[in-house]
C-alpha positions, 0 to 999 in steps of 0.5 A: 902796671906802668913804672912812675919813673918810666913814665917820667923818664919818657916825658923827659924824653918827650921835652928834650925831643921837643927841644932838639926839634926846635933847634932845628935837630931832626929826630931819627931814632928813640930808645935804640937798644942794643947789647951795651946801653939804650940810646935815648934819641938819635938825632941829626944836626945838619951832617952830624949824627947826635946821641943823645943821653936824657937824664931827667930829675925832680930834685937836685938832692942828688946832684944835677942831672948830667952828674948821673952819665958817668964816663962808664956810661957814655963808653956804653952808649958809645958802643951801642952808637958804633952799632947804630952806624954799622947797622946803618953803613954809615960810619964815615959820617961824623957824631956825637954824643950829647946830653940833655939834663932836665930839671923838671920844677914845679914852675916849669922845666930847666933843661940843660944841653951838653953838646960833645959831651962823649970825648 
């Protein structure tokens, strides 16, 4: 049996890559695992490698979405993006970490696009 939240996870996974592509941000990678943390996507902005962190939410009971990445997660998702760019021998290319928040309404979806936000 598939997970409810997975499958929600994915679709925001799939608006947010939907939304990078339309600023021009080519997607090269989704759900990178590594040791540390699971990138969502990996993407390209003209020079620039993107992580980017997906954080999708129904209600805002809990806060907003990018509330959720706290700094402990995004030292992992640093770690995990080290690995990418050494597996790929391209650590001298500058990069970023990102997050994409989404609050998916009944009326349609806010997202919200955090550029920089790994420090």
């Amino acid at each position: 049996m598939t997970d409810p939240r997975k499958i929600f996870g994915d679709r925001g996974e799939d608006l947010a890559a939907g939304y990078l592509k339309k600023k021009e941000i080519k997607i090269l990678a989704r759900q990178y695992k590594t040791k540390f943390a699971e990138i969502d996507l990996i993407a390209k902005d003209g020079d620039e490698i993107v992580f980017v962190e997906v954080k999708t939410r129904r209600t805002l009971a809990f806060g907003y979405p990018e509330e959720s990445v706290t700094p402990a997660k995004l030292r992992k998702i640093q770690q995990a993006a080290a690995q990418y760019l050494a597996e790929n021998k391209i650590n001298h290319v500058p990069h970023r970490v990102d997050i994409i928040a989404i609050h998916w309404k009944e009326e349609g979806q806010e997202v919200h696009h955090i550029v920089g936000a790994g420090g």
